[in-house]
Structure formats: C-alpha cells, structure tokens
TORKOLPA-570740 format. One record per residue (C-alpha): residue number from 1; residue in three letters; x, y, z. Coordinates in steps of 0.1 Angstrom, whole numbers, plus 5000, padded with zeros to 4 digits. Example, Ala and Ser with C-alpha at 12.3 -4.5 7.8 and 13.67 -1.06 7.14 Angstrom:
# residues 2
+--------+------+------+-------+------+
| padren | mise | east | north |   up |
+--------+------+------+-------+------+
|      1 |  Ala | 5123 |  4955 | 5078 |
|      2 |  Ser | 5137 |  4989 | 5071 |
+--------+------+------+-------+------+
This chain:
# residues 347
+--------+------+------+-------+------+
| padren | mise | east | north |   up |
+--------+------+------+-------+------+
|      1 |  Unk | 7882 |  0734 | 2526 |
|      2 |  Unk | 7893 |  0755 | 2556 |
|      3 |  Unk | 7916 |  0748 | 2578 |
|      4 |  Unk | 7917 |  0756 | 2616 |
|      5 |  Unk | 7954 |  0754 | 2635 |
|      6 |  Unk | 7948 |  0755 | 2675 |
|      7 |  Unk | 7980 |  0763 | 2695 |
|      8 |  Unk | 7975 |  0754 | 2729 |
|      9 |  Unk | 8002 |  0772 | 2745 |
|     10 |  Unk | 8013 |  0784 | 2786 |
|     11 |  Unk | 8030 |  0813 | 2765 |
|     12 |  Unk | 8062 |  0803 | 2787 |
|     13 |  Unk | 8078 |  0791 | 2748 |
|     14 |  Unk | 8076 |  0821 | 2725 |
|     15 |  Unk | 8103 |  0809 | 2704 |
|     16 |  Unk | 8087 |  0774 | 2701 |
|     17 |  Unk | 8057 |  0791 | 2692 |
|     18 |  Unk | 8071 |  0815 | 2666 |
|     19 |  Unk | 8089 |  0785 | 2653 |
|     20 |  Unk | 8056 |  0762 | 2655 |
|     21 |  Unk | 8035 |  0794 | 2633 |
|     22 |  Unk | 8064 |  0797 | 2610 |
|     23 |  Unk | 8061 |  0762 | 2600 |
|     24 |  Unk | 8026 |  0763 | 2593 |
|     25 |  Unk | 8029 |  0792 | 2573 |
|     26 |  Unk | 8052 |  0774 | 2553 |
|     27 |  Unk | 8025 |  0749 | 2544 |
|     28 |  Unk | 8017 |  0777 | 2515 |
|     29 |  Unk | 7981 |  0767 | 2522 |
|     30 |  Unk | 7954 |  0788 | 2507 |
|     31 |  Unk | 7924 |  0786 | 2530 |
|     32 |  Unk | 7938 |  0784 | 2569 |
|     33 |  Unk | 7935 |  0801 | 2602 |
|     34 |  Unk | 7956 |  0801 | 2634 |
|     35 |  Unk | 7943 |  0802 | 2664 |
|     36 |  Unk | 7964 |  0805 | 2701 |
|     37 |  Unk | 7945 |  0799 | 2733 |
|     38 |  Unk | 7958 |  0799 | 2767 |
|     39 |  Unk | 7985 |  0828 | 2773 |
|     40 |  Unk | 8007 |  0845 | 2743 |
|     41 |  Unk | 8037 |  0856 | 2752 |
|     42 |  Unk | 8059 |  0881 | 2726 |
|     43 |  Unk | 8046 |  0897 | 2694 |
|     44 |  Unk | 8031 |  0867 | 2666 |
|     45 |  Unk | 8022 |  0869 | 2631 |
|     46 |  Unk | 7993 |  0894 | 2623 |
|     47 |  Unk | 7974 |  0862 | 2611 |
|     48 |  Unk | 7971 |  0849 | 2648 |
|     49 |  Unk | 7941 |  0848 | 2666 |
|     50 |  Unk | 7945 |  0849 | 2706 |
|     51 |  Unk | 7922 |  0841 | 2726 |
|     52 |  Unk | 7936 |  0849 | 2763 |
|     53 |  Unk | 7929 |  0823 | 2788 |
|     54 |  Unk | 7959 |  0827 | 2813 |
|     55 |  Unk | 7940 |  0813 | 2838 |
|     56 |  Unk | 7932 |  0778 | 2823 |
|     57 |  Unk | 7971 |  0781 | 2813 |
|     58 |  Unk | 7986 |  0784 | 2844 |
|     59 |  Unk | 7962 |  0749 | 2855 |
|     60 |  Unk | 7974 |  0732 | 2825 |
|     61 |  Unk | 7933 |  0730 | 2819 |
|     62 |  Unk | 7937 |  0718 | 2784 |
|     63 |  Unk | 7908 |  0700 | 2775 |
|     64 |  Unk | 7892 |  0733 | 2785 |
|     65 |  Unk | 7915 |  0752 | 2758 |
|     66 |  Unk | 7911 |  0729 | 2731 |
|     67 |  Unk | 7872 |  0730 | 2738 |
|     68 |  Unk | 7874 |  0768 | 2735 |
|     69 |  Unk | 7898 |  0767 | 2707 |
|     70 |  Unk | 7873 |  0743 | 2687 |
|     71 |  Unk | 7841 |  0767 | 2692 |
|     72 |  Unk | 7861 |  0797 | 2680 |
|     73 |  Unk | 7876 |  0774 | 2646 |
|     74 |  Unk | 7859 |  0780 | 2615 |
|     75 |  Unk | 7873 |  0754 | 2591 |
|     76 |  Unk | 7860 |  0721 | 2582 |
|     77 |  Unk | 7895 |  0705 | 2598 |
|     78 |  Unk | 7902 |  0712 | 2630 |
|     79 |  Unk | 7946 |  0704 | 2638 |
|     80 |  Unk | 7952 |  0708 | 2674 |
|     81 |  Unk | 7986 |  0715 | 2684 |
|     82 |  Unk | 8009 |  0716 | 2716 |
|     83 |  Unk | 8033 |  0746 | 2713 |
|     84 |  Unk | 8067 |  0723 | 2711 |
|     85 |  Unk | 8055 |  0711 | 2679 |
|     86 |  Unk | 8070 |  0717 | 2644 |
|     87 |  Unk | 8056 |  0707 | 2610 |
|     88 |  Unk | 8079 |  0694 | 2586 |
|     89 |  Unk | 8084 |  0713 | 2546 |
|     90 |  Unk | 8056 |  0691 | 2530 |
|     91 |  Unk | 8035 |  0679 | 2558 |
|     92 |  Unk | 8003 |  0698 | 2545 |
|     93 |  Unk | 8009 |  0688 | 2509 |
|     94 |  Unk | 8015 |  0645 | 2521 |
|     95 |  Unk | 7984 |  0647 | 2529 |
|     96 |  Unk | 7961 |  0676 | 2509 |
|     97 |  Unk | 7947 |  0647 | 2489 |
|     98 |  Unk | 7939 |  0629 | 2522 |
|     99 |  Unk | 7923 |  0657 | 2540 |
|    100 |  Unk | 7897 |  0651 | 2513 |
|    101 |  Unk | 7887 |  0623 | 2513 |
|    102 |  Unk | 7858 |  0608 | 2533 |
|    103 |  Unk | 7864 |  0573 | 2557 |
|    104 |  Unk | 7877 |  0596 | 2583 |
|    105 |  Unk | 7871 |  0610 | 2609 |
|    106 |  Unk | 7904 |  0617 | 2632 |
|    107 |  Unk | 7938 |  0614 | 2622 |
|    108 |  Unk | 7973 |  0616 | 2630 |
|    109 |  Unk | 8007 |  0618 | 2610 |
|    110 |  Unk | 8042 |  0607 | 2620 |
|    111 |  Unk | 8054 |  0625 | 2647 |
|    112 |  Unk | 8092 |  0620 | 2663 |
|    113 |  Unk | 8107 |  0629 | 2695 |
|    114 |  Unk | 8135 |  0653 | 2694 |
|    115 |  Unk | 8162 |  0627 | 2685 |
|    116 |  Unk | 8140 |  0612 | 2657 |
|    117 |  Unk | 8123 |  0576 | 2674 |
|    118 |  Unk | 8084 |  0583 | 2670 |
|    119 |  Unk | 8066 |  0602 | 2696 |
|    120 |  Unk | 8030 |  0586 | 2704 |
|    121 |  Unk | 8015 |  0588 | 2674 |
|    122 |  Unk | 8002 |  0559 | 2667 |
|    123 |  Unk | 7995 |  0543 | 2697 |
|    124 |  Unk | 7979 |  0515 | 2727 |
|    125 |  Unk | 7967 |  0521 | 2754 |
|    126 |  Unk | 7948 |  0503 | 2783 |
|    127 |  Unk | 7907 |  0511 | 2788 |
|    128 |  Unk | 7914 |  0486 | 2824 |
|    129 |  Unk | 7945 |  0498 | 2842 |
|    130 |  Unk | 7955 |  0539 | 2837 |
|    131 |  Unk | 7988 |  0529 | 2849 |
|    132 |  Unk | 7998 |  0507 | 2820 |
|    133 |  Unk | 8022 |  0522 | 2799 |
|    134 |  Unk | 8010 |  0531 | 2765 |
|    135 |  Unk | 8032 |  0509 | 2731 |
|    136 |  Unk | 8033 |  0518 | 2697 |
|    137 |  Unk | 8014 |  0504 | 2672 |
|    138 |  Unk | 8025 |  0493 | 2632 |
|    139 |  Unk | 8013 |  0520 | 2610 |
|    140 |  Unk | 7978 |  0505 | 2601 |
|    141 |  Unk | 7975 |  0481 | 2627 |
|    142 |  Unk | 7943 |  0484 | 2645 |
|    143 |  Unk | 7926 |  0481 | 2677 |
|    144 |  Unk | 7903 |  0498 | 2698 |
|    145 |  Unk | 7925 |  0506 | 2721 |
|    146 |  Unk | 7943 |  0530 | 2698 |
|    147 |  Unk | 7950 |  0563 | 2708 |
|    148 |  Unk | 7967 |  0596 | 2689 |
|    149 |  Unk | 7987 |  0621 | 2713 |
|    150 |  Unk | 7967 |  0651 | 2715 |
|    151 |  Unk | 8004 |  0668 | 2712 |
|    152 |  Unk | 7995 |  0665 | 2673 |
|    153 |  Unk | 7956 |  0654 | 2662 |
|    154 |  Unk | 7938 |  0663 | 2630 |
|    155 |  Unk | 7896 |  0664 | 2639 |
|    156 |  Unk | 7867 |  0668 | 2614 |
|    157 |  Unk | 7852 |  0700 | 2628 |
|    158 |  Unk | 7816 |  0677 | 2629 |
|    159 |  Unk | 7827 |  0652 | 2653 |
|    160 |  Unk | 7825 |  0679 | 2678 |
|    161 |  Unk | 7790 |  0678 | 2671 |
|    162 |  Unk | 7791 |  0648 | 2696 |
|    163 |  Unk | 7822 |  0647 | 2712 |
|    164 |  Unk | 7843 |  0669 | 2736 |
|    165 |  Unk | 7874 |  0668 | 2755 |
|    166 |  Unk | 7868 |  0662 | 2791 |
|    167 |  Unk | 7874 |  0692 | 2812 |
|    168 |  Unk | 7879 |  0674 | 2844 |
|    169 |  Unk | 7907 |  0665 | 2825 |
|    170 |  Unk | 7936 |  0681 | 2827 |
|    171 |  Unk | 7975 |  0683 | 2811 |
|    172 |  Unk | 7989 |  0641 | 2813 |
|    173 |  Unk | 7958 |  0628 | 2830 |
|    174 |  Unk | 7954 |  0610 | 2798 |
|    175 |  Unk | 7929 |  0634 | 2778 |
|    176 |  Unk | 7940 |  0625 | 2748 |
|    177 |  Unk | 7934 |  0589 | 2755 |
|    178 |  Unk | 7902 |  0592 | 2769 |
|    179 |  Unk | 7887 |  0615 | 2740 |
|    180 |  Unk | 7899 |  0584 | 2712 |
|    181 |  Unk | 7885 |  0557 | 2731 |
|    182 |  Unk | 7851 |  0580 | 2734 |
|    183 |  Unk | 7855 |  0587 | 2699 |
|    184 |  Unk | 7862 |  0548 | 2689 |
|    185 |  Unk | 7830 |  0544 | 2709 |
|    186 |  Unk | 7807 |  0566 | 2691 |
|    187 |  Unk | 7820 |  0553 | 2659 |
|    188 |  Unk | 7846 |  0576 | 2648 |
|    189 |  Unk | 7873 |  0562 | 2620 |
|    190 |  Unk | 7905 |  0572 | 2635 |
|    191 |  Unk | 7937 |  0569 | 2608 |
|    192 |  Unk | 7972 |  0577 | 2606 |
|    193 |  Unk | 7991 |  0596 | 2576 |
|    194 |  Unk | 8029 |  0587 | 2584 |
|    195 |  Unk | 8036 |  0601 | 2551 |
|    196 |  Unk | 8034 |  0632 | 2568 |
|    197 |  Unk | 8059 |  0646 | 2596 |
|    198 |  Unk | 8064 |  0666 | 2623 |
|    199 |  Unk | 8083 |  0670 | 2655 |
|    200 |  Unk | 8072 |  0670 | 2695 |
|    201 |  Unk | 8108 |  0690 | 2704 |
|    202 |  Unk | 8098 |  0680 | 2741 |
|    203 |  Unk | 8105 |  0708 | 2756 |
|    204 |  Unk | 8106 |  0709 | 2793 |
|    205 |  Unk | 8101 |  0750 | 2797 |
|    206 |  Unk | 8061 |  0754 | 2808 |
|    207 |  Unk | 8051 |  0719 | 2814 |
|    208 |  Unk | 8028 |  0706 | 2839 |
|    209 |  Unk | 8039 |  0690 | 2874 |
|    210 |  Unk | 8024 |  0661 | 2861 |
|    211 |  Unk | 8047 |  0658 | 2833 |
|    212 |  Unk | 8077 |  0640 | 2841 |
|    213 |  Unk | 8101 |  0665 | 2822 |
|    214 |  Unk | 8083 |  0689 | 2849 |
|    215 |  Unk | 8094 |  0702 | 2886 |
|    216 |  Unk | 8129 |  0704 | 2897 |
|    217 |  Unk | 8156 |  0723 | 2871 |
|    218 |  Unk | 8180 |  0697 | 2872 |
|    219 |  Unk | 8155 |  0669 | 2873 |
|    220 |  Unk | 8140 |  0686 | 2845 |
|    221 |  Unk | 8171 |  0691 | 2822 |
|    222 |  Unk | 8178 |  0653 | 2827 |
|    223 |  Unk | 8147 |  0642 | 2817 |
|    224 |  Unk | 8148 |  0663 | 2783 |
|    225 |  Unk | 8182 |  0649 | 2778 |
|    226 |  Unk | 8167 |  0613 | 2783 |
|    227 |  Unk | 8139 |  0620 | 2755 |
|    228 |  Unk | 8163 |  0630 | 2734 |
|    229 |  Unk | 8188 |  0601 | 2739 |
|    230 |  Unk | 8217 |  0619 | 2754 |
|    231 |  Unk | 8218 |  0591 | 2778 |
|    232 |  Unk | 8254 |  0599 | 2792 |
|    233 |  Unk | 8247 |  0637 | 2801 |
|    234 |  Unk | 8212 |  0627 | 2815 |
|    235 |  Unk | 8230 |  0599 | 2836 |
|    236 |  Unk | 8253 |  0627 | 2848 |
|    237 |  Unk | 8226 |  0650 | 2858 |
|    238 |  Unk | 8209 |  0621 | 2879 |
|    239 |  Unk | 8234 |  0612 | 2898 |
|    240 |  Unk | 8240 |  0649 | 2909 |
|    241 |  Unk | 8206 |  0644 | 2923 |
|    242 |  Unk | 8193 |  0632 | 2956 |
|    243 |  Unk | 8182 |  0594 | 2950 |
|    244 |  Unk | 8144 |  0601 | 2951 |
|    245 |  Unk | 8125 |  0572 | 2936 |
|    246 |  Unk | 8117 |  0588 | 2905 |
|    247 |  Unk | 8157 |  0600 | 2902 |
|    248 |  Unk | 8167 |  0564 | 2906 |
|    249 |  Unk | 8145 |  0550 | 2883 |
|    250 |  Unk | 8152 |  0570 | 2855 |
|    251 |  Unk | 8192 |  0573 | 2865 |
|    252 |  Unk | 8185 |  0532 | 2858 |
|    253 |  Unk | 8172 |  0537 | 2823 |
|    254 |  Unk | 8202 |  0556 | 2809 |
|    255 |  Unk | 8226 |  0534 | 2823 |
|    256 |  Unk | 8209 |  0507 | 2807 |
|    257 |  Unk | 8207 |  0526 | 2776 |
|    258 |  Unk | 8242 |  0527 | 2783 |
|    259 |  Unk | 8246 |  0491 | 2783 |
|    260 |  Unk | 8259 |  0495 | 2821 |
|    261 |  Unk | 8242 |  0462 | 2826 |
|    262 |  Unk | 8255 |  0457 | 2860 |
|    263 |  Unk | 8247 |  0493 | 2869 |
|    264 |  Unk | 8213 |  0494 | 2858 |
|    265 |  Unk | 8205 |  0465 | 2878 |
|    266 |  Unk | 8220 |  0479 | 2911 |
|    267 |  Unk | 8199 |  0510 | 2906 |
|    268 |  Unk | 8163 |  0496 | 2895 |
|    269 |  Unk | 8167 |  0475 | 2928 |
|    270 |  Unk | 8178 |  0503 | 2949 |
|    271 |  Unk | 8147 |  0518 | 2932 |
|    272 |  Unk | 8125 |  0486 | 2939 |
|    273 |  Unk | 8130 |  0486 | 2977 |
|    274 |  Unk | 8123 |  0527 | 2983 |
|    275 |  Unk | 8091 |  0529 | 2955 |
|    276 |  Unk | 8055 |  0533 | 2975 |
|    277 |  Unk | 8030 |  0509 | 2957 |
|    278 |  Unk | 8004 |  0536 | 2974 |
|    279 |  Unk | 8021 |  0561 | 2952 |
|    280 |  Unk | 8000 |  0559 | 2915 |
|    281 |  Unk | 8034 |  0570 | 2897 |
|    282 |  Unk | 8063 |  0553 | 2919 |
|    283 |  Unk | 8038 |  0521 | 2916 |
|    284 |  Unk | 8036 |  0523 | 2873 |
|    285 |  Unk | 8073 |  0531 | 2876 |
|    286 |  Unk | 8075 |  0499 | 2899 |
|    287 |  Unk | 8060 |  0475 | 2875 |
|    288 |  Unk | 8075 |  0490 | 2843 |
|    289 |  Unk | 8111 |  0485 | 2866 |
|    290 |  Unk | 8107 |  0451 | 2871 |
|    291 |  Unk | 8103 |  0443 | 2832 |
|    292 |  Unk | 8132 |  0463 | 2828 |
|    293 |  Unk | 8150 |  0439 | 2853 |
|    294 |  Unk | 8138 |  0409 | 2835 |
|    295 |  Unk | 8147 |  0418 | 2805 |
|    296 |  Unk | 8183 |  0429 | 2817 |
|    297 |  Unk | 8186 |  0393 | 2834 |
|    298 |  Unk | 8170 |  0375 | 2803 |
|    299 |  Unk | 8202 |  0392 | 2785 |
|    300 |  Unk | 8224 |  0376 | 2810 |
|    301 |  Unk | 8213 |  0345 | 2804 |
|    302 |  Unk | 8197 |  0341 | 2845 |
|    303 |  Unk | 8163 |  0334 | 2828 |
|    304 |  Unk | 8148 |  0318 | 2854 |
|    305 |  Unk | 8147 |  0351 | 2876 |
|    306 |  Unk | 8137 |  0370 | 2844 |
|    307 |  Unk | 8111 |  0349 | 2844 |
|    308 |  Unk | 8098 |  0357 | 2878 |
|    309 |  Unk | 8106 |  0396 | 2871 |
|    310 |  Unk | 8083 |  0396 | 2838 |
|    311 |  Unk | 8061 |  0377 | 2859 |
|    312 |  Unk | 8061 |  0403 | 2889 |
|    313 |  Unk | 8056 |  0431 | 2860 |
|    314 |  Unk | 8024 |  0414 | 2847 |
|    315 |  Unk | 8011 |  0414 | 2882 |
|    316 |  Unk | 8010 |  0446 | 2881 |
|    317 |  Unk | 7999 |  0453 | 2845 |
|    318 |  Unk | 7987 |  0422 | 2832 |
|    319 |  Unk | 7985 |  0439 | 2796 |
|    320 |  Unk | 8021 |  0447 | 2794 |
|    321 |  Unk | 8030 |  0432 | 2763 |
|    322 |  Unk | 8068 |  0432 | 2759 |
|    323 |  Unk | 8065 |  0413 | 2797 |
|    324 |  Unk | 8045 |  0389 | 2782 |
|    325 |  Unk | 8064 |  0383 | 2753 |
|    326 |  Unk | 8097 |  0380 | 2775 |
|    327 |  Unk | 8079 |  0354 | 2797 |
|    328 |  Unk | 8067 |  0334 | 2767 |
|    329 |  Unk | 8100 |  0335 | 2751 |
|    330 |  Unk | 8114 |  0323 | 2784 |
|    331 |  Unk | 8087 |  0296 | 2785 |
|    332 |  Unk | 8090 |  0283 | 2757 |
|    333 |  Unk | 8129 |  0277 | 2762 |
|    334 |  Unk | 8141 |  0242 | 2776 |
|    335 |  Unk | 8148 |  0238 | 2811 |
|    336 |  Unk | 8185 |  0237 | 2802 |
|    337 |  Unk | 8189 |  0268 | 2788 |
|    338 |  Unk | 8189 |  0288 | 2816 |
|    339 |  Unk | 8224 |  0277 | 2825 |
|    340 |  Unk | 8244 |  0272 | 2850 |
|    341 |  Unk | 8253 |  0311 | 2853 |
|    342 |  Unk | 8220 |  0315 | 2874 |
|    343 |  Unk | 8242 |  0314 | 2905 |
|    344 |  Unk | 8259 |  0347 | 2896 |
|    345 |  Unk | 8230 |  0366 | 2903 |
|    346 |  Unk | 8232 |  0373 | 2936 |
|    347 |  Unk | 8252 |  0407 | 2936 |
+--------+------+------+-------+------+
C-alpha cells in the first residue's frame, strides 16, 4: 500500500523542510513517495518530487497546492503536510496496522504545538458563525462539527474521487474546516490515531498575512513566543509595540497567563474600547476578550459581572462553549455567593 507525503511549502523554511523529509525518511517505510509543491528552496533528498508552483506560493493558494499535489500522488494514502511539521520516531509504525484497515476514510494523529499542548488535531468548529473560535475535542468524541487541521491530514486517495479543497480558499480562511464538514457531508468516516505523534513547530518565517504569527517582525516573534508558552518574553515584545488592537489583545493574554490578574484586565478593556466590531478579526478578538474578562472576574469572585461578560461573549458567539459553561456555573450559584467584594471592581 503506497504512500503519498505532500509538502506544501512557500520554500522560505528549507531547514524545516529538510527537517520535515528527514523525519519521514525515518519512518523506514517500504512503499512511499514525497512530493513538494509550491516553491523549494535549497538542495532536498534525491527522492523528492517538486512540483514548482511559486506563484500559488507567494498567494498562500493552498487549496490549490494540495489539489495539485493530490493529482500528481500515486499511493493509495494520501498525508498532506505543512512544512513546519515533524513526525515523531514511530509515527508511521503507531499506525501501519491502522492505515489498513477499512472504516476510514480521513484521519488525523496527535499533533502538539511547539511547547507540547495539542495543536488542532482533533477539533470543533462552527458551520453558523466563521468567527467562533474552534475547541478541542476528547480523543473519540464525535460530532459533525469536527474538523482536522490541514497542517497534518491522512486522506484515502478515493475520496478525491468526490471531494476537493476549495480553491477560492486560501491559507487561514478555514480550508481545512470547510473540506471536513464537506467530507462529513458526503459521508466520509473521519478518525483520529493519537497514538501516533507529530509536531506543528509553528514557525512564523513564510506565513500568510492572514496568520496571526504573520506581518510585523516584532509582532511576529511575540506571537511565536506566545504559541510556545514563553509568556514573559512575548509580554516583553508586546509592550515594545505600539498598542494596536490586536497588540493589546494578545499583550492581555500573556499577562494573564502570567497570572497578572489585575493587568490582564486593564489591558483587555483598553482593548475592548479601541476594537472595530466592523473589523471581522478585531470583532472575534472582541467576543473571545470578553470571556476572557469573565472568566478573570469569575476568579475574583465579582461573579455577577462575569456573568454579564460571558453573557456579552455569547452575544457574539452564541456557541462558545467555555462562556456558556462559565455562565451556567455562575447560574447555578446562590445569590450570595457573589459576595460582597463586587464593589472592588471598579478600577
């Protein structure tokens, strides 16, 4: 049973690629094939196809990549691939046995962020409201909502038979959402193998504007150091920044991350009054703030404005689950509880 690796790559990571082919190599599989589409960048193992698309590379057009990458594969498993990626010693033998079996029909494995918390690969996400942020899912949980970031998915070449990725689509525009909910649809079985690993390293060199470890170097640094949970050189990097919306936001997270309670809720409010609702971004970041608030005001024990925050974030995205939880929780506390500390909100 062959197997088809497509690199999707902007060619502006040639050690993460290297590093990326390496790895598969390593698999010691029998029957494989690599395939790179989009722009190569520095010499690659002999066993490397490229297929030069610079083009489609510099537009992050990667549904378009993938597409092309899929009609060139010759295996019977197709396992698309970001370039930041790296597969763990074992990955392909975890799941060897799997690969073979029938009852699927897309799957993904556990994959971890560069400081080891998982990395979308198992995952929820809205079909009503795009701006709802995505949550993990348990490992077998279903719904049909569930979605596997296209940083990592493992495709029976036949499903292609019926199904592409959308090439209006392109990099963070939710492609890989879109093509599991079309898949779901159609009647795909989509699964997930944690017992085999890899890691998104995240990398903020060649990513999209529409990535938010994209545009500014600074902006971008932080951002990476955010992912990875260096939340006290990230915070540094923020504040060296102007306050834009998006800088203040995130500035908000590490120090709550921090536990800079007090901080963190200076900031989010600072970045409550400046967001533009008419913005798509600032008004996801808007919503997602005011959970943030609640939940840092639930901690304080001021739960009756908690309340009204998770209620403010559900008005926003009515499917935002921790929210709801919060305001439940809340709810379902006694009228006394909220104490009489409600009074030192008001900073």
């Amino acid at each position: 049973m062959r197997t088809s690796f497509i690199i999707i790559s902007g060619g502006q990571r040639p050690a993460s690629v290297t590093r990326l082919i390496n790895s598969i190599r390593a698999q010691r599989m029998t029957d494989y094939e690599i395939i790179l589409v989009g722009r190569a960048n520095g010499e690659l193992a002999p066993n490397v196809q490229i297929v030069d698309e610079p083009k489609l590379a510099d537009n992050a057009r990667i549904c378009r990549m993938r597409n092309i990458g899929i009609e060139k594969a010759g295996g019977d498993i197709v396992v698309l691939l970001d370039d930041d990626v790296e597969l763990s010693t074992g990955w392909y033998g975890a799941i060897a046995g799997r690969l073979a079996e029938p009852g699927w029909d897309i799957a993904g494995c556990k994959t971890l962020g560069p400081s080891g918390e998982r990395w979308y690969d198992w995952c929820w996400a809205s079909r009503v409201d795009p701006h709802c942020p995505p949550r993990l899912l348990k490992y077998g949980e279903r719904s049909d909502n569930l979605y596997i970031s296209g940083c990592l998915m493992i495709i029976r070449k036949k499903v292609f038979d019926k199904l592409k990725f959308d090439e209006n689509l392109a990099n963070h525009m939710r492609d890989d959402v879109d093509f599991c909910h079309r898949a779901i649809d159609a009647g795909s079985v989509i699964v997930c193998w944690p017992e085999a690993e890899a890691i998104h390293h995240l990398e903020p060199a060649g990513r999209n504007e529409a990535d938010p470890a994209s545009g500014e170097e600074l902006y971008t640094r932080a951002i990476h150091l955010l992912r990875k949970k260096e939340y006290g050189a990230a915070l540094e990097m923020f504040l060296l920044q102007s306050p834009a919306p998006k800088v203040l936001y995130h500035a908000a997270l590490a120090q709550k991350e921090l536990g800079q309670n007090k901080e963190a809720l200076d900031t989010f409010e600072e970045f409550l009054s400046e967001a533009n609702l008419d913005d798509n971004e600032e008004r996801r970041l808007y919503y997602t703030a005011q959970f943030h608030v609640g939940r840092l005001m639930e901690k304080e024990g001021w739960n009756v404005r908690a309340r009204q925050k998770y209620k403010e974030a559900l008005s926003g995205f009515p499917e935002h689950k921790d929210a709801r939880e919060g305001l439940q929780r809340l709810t379902n506390k006694s009228g006394s509880s909220s104490g009489n500390s409600e009074g030192r909100q008001k900073k």
